[in-house]
PDB file of the backbone (N, CA, C, O) and the ligand in Angstrom, with CONECT records:
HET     ZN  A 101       1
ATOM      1  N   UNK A   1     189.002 -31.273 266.458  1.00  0.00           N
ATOM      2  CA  UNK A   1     187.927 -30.365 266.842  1.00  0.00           C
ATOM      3  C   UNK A   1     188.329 -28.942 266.490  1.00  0.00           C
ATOM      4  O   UNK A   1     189.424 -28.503 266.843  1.00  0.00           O
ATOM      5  N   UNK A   2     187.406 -28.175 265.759  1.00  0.00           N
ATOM      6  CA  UNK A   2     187.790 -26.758 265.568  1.00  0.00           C
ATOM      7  C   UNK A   2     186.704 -26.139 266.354  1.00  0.00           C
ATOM      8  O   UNK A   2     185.611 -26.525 266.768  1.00  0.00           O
ATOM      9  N   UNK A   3     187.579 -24.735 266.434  1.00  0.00           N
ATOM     10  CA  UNK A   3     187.065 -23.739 267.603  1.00  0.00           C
ATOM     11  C   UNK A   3     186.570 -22.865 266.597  1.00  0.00           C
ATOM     12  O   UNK A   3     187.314 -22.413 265.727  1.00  0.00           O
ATOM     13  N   UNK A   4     185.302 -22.589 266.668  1.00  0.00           N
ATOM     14  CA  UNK A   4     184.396 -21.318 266.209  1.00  0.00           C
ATOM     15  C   UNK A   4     185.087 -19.964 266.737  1.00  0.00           C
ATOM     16  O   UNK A   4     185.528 -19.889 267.883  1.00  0.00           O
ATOM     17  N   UNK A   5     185.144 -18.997 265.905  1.00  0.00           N
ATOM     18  CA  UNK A   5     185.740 -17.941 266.462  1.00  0.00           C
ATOM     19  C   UNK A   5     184.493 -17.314 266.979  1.00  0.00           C
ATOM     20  O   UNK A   5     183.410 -17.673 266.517  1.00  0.00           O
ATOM     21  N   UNK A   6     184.578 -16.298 268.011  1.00  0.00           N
ATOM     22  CA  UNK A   6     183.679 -15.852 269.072  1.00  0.00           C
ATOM     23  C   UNK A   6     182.969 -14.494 268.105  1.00  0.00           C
ATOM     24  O   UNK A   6     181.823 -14.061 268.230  1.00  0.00           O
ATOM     25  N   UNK A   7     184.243 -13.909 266.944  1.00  0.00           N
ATOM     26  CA  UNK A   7     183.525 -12.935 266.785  1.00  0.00           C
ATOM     27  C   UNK A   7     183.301 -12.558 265.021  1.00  0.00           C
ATOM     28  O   UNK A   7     184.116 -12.935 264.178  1.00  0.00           O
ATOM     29  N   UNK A   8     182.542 -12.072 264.817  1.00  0.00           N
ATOM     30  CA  UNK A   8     182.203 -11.479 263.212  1.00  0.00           C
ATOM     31  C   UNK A   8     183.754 -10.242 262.915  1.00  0.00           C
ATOM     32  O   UNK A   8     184.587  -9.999 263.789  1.00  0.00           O
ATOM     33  N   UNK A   9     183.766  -9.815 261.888  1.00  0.00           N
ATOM     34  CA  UNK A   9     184.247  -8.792 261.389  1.00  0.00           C
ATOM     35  C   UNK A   9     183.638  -7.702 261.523  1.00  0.00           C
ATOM     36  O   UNK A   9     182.661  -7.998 262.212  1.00  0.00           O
ATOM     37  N   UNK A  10     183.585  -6.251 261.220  1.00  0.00           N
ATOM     38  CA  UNK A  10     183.567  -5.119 261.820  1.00  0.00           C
ATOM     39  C   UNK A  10     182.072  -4.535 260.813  1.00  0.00           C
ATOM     40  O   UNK A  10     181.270  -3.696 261.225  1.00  0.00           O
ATOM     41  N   UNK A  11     182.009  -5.141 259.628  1.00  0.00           N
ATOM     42  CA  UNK A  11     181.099  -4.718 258.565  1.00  0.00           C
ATOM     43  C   UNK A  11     179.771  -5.357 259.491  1.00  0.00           C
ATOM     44  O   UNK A  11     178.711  -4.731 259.493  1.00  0.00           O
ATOM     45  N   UNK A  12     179.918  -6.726 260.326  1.00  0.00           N
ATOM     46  CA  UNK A  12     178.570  -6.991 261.437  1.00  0.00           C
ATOM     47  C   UNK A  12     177.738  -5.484 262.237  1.00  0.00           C
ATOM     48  O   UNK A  12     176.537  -5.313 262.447  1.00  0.00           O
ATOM     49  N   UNK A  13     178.812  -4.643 262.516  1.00  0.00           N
ATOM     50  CA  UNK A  13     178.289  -3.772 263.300  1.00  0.00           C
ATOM     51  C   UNK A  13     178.145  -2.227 261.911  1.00  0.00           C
ATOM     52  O   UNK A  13     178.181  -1.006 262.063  1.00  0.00           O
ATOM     53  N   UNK A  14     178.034  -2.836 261.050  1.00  0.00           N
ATOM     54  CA  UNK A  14     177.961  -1.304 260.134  1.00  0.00           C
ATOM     55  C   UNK A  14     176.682  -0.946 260.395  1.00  0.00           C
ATOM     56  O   UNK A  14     176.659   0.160 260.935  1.00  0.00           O
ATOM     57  N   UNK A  15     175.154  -1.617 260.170  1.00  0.00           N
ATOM     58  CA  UNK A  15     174.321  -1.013 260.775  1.00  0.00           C
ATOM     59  C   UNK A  15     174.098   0.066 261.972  1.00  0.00           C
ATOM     60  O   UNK A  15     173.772   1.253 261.935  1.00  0.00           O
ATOM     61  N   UNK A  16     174.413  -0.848 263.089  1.00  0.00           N
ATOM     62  CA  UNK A  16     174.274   0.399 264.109  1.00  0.00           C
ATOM     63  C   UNK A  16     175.103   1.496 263.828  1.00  0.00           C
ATOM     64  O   UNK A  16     174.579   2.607 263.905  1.00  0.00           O
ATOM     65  N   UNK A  17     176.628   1.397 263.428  1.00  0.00           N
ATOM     66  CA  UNK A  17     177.283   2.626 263.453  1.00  0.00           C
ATOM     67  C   UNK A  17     176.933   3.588 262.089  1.00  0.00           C
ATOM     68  O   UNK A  17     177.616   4.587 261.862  1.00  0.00           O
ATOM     69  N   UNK A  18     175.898   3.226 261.281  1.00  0.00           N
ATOM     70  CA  UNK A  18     175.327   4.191 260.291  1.00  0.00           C
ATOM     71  C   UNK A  18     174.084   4.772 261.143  1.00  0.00           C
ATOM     72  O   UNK A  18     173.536   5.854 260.927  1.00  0.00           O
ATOM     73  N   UNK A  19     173.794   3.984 262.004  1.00  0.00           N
ATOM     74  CA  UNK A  19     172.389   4.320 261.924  1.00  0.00           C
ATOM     75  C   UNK A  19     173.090   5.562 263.242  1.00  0.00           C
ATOM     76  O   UNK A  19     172.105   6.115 263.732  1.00  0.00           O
ATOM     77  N   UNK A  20     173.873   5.891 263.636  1.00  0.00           N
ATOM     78  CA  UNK A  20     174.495   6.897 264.697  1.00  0.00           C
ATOM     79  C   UNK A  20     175.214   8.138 263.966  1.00  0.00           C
ATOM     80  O   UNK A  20     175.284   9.309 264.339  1.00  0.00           O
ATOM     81  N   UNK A  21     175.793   7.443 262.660  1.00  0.00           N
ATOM     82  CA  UNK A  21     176.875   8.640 262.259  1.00  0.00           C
ATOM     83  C   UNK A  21     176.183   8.804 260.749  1.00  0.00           C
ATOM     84  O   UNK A  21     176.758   9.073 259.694  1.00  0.00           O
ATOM     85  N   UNK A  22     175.069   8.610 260.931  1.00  0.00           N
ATOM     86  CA  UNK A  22     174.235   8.513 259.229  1.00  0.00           C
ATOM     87  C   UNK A  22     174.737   8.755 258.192  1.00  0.00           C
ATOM     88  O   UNK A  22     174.402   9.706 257.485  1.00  0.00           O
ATOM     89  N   UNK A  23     175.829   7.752 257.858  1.00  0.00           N
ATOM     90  CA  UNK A  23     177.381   7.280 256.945  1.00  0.00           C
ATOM     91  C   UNK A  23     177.614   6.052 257.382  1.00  0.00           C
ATOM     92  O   UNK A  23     177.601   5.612 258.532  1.00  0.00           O
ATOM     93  N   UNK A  24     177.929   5.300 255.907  1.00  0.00           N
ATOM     94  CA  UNK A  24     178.435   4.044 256.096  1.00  0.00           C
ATOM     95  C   UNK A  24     180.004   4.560 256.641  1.00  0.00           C
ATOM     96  O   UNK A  24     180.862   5.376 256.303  1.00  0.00           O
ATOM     97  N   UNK A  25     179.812   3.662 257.569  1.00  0.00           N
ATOM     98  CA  UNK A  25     181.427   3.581 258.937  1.00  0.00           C
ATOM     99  C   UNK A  25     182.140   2.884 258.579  1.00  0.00           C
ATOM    100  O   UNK A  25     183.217   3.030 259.157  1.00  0.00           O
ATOM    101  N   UNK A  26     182.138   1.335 257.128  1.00  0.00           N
ATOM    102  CA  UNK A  26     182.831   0.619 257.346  1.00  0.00           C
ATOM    103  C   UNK A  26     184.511   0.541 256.381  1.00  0.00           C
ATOM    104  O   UNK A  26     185.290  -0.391 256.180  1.00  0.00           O
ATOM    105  N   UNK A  27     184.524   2.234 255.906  1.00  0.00           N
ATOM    106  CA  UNK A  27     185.517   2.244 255.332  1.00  0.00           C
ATOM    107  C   UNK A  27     186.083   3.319 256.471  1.00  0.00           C
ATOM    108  O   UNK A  27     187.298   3.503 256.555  1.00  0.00           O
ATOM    109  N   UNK A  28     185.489   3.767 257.029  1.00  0.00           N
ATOM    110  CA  UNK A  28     186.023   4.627 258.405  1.00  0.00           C
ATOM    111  C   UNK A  28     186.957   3.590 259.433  1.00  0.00           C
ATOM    112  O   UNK A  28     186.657   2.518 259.958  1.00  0.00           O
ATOM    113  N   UNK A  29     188.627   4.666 259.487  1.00  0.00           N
ATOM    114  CA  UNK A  29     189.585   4.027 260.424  1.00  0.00           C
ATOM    115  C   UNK A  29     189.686   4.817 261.410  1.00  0.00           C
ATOM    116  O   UNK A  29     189.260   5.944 261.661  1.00  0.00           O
ATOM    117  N   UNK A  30     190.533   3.798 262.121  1.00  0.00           N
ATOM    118  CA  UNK A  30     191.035   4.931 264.032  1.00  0.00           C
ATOM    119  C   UNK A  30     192.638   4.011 263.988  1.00  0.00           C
ATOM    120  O   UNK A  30     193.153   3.115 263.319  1.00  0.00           O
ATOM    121  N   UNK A  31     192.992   4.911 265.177  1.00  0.00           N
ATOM    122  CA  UNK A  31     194.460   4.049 265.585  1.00  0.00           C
ATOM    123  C   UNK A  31     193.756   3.541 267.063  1.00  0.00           C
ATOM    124  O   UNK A  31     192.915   4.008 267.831  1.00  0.00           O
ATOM    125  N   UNK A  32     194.498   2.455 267.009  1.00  0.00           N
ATOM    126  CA  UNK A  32     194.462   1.666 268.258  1.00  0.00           C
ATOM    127  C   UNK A  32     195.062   2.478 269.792  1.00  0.00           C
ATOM    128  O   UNK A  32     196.183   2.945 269.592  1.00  0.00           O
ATOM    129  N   UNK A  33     194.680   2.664 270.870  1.00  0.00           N
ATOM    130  CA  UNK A  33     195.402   3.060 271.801  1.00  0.00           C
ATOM    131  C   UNK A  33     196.376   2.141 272.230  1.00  0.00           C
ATOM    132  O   UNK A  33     197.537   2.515 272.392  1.00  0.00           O
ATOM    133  N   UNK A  34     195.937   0.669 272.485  1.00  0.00           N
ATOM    134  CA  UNK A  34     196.576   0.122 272.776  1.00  0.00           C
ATOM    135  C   UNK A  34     197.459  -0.181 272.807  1.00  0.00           C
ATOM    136  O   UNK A  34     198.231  -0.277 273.761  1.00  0.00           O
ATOM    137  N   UNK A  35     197.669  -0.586 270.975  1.00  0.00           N
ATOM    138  CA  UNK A  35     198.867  -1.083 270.806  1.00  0.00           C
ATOM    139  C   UNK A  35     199.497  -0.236 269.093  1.00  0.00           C
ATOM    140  O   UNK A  35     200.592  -0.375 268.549  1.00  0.00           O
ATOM    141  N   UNK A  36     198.382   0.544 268.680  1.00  0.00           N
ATOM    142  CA  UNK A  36     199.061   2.190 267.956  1.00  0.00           C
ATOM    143  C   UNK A  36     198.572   1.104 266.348  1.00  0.00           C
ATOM    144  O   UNK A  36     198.880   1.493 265.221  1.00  0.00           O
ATOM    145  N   UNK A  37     198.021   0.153 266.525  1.00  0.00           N
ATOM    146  CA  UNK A  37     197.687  -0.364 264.966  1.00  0.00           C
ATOM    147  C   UNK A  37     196.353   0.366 264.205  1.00  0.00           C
ATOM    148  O   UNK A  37     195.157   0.337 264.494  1.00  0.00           O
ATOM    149  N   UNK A  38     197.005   0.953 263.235  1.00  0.00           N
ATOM    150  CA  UNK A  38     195.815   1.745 262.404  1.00  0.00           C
ATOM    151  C   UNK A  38     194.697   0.521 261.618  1.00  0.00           C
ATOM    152  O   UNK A  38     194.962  -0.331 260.770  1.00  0.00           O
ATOM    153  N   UNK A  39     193.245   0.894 262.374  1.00  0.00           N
ATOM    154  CA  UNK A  39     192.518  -0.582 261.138  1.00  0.00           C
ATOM    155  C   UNK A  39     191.571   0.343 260.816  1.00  0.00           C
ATOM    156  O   UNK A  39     191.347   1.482 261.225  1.00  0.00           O
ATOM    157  N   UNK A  40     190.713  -0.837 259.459  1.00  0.00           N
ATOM    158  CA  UNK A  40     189.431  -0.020 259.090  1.00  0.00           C
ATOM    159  C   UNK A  40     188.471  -0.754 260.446  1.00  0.00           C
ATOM    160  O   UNK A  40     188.863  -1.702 261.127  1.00  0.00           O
ATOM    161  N   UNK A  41     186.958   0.069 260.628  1.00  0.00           N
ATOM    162  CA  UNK A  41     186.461  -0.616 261.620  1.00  0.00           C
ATOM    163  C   UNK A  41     185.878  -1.664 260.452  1.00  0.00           C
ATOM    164  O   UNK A  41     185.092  -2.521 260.858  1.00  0.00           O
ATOM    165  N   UNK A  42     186.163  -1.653 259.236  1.00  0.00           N
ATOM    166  CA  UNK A  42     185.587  -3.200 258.958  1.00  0.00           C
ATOM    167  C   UNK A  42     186.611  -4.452 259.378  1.00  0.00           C
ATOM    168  O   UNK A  42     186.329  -5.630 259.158  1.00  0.00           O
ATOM    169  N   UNK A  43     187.460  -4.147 259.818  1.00  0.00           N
ATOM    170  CA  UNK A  43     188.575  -5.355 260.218  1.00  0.00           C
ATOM    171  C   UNK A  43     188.709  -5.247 261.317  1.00  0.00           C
ATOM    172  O   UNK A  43     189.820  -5.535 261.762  1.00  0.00           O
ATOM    173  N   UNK A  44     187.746  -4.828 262.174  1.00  0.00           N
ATOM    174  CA  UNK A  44     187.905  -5.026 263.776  1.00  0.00           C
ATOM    175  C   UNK A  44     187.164  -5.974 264.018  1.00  0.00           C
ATOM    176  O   UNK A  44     186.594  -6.497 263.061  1.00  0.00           O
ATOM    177  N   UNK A  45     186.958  -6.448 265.255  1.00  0.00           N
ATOM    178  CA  UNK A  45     186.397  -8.421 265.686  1.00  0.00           C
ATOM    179  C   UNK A  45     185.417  -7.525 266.444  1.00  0.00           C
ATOM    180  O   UNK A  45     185.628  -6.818 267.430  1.00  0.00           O
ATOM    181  N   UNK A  46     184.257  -7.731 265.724  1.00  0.00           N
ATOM    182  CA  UNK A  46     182.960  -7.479 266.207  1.00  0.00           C
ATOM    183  C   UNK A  46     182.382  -8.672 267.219  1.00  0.00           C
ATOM    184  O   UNK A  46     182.677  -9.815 266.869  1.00  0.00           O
ATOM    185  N   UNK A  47     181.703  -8.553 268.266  1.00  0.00           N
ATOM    186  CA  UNK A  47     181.219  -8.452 269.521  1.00  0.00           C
ATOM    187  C   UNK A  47     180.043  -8.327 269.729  1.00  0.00           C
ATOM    188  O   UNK A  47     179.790  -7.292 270.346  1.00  0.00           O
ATOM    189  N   UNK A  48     178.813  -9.207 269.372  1.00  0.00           N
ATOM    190  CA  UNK A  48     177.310  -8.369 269.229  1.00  0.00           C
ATOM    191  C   UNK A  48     176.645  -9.182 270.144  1.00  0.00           C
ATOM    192  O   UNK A  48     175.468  -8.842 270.026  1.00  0.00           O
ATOM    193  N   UNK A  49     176.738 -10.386 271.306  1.00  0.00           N
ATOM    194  CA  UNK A  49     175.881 -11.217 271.054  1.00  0.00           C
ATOM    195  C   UNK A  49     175.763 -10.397 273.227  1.00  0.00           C
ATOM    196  O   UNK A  49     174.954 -10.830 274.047  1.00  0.00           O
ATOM    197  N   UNK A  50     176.703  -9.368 273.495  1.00  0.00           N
ATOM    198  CA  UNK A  50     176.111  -8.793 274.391  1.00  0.00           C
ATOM    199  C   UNK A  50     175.329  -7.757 274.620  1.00  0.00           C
ATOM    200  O   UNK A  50     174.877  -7.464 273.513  1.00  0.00           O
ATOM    201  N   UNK A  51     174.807  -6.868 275.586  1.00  0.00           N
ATOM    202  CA  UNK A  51     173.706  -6.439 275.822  1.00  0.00           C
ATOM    203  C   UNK A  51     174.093  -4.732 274.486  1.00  0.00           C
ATOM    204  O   UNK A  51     173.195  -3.938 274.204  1.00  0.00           O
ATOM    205  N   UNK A  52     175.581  -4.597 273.921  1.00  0.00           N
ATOM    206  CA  UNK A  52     175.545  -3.611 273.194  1.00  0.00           C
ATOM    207  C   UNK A  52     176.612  -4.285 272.172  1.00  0.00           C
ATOM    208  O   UNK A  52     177.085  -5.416 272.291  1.00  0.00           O
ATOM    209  N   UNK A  53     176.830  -3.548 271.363  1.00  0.00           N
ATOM    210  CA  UNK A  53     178.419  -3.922 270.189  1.00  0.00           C
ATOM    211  C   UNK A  53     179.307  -3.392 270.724  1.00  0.00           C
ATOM    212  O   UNK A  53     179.315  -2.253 271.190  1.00  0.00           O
ATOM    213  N   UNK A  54     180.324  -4.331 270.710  1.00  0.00           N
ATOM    214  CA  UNK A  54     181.754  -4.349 271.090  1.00  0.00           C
ATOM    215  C   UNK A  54     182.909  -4.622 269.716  1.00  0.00           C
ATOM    216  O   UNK A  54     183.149  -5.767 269.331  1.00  0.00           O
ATOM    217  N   UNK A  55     183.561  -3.373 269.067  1.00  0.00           N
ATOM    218  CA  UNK A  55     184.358  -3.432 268.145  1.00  0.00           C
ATOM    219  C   UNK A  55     185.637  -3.590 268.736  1.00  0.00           C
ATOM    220  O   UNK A  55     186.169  -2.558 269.145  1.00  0.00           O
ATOM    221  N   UNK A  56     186.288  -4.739 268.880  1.00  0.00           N
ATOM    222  CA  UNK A  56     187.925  -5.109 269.372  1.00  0.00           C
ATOM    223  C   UNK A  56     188.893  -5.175 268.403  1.00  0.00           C
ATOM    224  O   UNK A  56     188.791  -5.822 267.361  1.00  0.00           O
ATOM    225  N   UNK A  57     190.149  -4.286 268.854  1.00  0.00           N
ATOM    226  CA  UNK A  57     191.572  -4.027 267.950  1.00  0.00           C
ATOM    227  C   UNK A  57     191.585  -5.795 267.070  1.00  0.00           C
ATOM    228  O   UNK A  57     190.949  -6.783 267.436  1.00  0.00           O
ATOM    229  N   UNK A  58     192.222  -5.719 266.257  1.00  0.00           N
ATOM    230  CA  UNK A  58     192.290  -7.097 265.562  1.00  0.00           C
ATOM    231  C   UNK A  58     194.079  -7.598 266.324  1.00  0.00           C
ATOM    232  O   UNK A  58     194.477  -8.690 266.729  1.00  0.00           O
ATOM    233  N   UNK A  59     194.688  -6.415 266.258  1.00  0.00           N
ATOM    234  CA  UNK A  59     195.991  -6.484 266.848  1.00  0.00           C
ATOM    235  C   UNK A  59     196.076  -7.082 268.085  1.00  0.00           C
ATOM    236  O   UNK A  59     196.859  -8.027 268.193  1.00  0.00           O
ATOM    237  N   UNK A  60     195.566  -6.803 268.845  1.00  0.00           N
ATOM    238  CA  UNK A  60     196.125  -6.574 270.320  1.00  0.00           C
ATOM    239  C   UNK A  60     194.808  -7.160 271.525  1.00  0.00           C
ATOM    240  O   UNK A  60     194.939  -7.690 272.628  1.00  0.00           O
ATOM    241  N   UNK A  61     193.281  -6.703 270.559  1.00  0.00           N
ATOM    242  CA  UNK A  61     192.518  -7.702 271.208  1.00  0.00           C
ATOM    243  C   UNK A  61     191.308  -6.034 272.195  1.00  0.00           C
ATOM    244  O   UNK A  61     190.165  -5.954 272.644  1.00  0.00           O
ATOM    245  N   UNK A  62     192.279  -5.260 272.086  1.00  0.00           N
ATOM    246  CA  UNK A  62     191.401  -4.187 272.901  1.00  0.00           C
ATOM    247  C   UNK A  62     190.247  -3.947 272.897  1.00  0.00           C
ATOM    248  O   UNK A  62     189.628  -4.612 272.067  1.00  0.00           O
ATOM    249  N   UNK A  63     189.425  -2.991 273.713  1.00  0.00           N
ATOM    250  CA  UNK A  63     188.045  -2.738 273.088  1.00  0.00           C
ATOM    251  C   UNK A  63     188.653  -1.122 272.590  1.00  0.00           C
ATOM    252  O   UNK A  63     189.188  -0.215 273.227  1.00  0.00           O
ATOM    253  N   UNK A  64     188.186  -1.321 270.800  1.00  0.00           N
ATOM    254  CA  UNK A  64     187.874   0.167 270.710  1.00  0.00           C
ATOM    255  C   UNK A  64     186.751   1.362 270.695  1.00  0.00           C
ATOM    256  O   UNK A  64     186.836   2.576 270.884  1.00  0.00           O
ATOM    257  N   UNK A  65     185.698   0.513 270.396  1.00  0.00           N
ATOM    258  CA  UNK A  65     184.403   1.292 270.708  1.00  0.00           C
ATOM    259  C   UNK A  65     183.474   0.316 271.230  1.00  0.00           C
ATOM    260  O   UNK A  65     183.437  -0.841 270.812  1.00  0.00           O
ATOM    261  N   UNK A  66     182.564   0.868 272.331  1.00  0.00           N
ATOM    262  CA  UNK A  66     181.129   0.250 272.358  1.00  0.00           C
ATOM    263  C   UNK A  66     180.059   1.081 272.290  1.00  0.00           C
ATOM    264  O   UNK A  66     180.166   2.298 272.442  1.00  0.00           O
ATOM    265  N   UNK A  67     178.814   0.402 272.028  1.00  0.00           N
ATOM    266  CA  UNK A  67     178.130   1.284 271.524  1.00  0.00           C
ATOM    267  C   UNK A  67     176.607   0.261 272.461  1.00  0.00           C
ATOM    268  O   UNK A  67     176.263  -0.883 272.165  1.00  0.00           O
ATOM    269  N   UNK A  68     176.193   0.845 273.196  1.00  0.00           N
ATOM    270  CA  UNK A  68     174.504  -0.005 273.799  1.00  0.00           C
ATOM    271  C   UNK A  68     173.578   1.065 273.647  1.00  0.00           C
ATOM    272  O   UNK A  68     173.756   2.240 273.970  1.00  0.00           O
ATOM    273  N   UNK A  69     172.262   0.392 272.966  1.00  0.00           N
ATOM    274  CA  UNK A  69     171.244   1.251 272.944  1.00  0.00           C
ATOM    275  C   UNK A  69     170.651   1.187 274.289  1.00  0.00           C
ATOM    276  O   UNK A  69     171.053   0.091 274.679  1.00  0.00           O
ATOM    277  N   UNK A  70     169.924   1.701 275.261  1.00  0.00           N
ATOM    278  CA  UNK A  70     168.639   1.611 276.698  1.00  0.00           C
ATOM    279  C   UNK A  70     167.659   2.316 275.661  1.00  0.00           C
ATOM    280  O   UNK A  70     168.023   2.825 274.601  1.00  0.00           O
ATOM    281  N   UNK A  71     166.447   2.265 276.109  1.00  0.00           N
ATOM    282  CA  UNK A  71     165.605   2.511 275.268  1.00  0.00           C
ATOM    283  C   UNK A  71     165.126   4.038 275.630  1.00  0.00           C
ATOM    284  O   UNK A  71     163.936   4.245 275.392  1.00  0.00           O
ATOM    285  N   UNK A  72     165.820   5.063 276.133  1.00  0.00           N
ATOM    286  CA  UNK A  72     165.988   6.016 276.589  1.00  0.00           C
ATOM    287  C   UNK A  72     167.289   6.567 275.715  1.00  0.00           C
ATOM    288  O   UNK A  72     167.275   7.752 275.380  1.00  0.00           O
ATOM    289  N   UNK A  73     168.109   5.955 275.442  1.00  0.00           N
ATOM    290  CA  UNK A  73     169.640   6.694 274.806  1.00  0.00           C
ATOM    291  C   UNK A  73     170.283   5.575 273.980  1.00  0.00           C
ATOM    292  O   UNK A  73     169.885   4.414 273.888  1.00  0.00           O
ATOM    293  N   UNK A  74     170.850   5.872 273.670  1.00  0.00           N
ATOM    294  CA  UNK A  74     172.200   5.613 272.973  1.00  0.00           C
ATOM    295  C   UNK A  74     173.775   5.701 273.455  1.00  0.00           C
ATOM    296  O   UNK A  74     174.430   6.738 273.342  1.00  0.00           O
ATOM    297  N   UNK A  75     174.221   4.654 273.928  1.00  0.00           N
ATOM    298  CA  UNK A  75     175.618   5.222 274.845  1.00  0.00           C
ATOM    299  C   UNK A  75     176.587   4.693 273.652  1.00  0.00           C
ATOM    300  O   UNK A  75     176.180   3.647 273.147  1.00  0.00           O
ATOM    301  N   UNK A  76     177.685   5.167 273.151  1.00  0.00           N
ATOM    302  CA  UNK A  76     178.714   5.513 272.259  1.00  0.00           C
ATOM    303  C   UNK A  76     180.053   5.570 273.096  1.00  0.00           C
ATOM    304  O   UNK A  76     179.979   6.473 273.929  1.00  0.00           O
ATOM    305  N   UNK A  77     180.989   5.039 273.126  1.00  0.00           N
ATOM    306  CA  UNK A  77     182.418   4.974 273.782  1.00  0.00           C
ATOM    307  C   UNK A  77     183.252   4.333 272.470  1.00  0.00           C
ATOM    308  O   UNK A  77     183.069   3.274 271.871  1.00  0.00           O
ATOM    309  N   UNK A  78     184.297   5.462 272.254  1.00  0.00           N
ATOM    310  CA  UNK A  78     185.050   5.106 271.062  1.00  0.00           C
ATOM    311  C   UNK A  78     186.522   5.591 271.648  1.00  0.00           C
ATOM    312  O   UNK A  78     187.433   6.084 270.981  1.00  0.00           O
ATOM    313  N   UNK A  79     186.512   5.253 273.436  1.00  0.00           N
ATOM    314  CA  UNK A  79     187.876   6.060 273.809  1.00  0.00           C
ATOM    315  C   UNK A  79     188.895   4.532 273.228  1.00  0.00           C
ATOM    316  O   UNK A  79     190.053   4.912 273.402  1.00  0.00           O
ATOM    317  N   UNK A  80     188.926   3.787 272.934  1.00  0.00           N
ATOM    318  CA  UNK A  80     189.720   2.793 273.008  1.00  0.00           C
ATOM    319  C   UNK A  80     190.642   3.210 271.495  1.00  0.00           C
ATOM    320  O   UNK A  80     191.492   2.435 271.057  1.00  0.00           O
ATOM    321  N   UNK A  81     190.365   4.334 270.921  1.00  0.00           N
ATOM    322  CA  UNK A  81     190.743   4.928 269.377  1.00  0.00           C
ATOM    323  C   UNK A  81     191.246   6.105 269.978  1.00  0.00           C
ATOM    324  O   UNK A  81     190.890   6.625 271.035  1.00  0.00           O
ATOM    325  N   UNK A  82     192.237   6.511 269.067  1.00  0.00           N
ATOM    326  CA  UNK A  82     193.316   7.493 269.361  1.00  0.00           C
ATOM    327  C   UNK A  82     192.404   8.826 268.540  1.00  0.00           C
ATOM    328  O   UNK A  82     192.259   9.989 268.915  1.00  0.00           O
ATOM    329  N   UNK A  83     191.871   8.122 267.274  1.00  0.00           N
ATOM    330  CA  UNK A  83     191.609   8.867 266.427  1.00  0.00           C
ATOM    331  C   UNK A  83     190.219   8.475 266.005  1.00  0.00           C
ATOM    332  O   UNK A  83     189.839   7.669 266.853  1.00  0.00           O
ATOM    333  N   UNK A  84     189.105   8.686 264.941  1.00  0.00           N
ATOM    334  CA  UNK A  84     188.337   7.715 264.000  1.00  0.00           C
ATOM    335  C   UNK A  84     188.145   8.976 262.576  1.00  0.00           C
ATOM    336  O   UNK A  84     187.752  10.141 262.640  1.00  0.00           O
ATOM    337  N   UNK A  85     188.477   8.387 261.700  1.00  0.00           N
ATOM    338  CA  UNK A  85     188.783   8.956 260.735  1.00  0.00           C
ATOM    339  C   UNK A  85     187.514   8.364 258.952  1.00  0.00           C
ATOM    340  O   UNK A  85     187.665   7.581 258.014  1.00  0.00           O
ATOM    341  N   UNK A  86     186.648   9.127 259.309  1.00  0.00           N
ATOM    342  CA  UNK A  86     186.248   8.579 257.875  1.00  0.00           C
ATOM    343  C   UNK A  86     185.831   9.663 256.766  1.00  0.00           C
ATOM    344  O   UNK A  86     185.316  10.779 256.694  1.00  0.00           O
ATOM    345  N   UNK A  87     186.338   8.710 255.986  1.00  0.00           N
ATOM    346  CA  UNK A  87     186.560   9.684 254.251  1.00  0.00           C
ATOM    347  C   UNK A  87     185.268  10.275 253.947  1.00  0.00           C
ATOM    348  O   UNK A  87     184.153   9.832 254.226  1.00  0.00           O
ATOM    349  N   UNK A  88     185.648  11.562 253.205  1.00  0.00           N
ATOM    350  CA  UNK A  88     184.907  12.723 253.231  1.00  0.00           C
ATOM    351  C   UNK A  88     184.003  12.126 252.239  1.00  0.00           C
ATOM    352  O   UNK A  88     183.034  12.876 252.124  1.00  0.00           O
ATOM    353  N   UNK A  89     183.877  10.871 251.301  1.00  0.00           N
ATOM    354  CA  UNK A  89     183.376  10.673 250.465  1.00  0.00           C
ATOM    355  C   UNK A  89     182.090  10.022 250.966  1.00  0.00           C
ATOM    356  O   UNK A  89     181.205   9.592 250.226  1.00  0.00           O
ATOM    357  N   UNK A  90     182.075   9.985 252.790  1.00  0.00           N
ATOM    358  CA  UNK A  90     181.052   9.022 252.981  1.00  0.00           C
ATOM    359  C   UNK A  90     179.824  10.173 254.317  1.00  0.00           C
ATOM    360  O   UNK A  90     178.789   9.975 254.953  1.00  0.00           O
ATOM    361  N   UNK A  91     180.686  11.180 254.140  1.00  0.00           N
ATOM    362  CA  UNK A  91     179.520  12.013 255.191  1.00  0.00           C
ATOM    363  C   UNK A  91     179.123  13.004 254.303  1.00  0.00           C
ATOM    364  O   UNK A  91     178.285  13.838 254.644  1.00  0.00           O
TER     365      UNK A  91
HETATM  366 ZN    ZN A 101     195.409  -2.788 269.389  1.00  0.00          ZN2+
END
């Protein structure tokens, strides 16, 4: 019996995070707090099937950003990143 993995790769959530930072995000990196591993958010274990996106360290399993729309706002939490860093070639 094989186990389905629970989550997509990080390019799943490139939509929403363009449609916030109006730039493709998925060559955009951060460092991990957790556990200090630098990724792109396209190699983070995307998280979609709850009420917002959940981008988790690939390392260590953390949450580094979430992001839920209410139909009033947009809530954005990217404390789980030390840093987020994307190339000047994409803003
Ligand atoms: Zn980590």
């Amino acid at each position: 019996m094989t186990t389905e993995p629970r989550f997509l790769d990080g390019n799943a959530a490139a939509g929403d995070l363009e449609s916030l930072f109006g730039a493709d995000m998925t060559m955009a990196s951060g460092r991990c707090q957790g556990c200090g591993l630098r990724t792109r958010l396209a190699e983070a274990h995307a998280y979609l099937g709850g009420p917002g996106t959940v981008l988790r360290c690939p390392g260590c399993d953390d949450v580094l950003l979430r992001m839920v729309r209410s139909p009033d706002h947009l809530w954005f939490d990217a404390s789980g990143l030390d840093y987020l860093r994307v190339p000047a070639a994409a803003v």
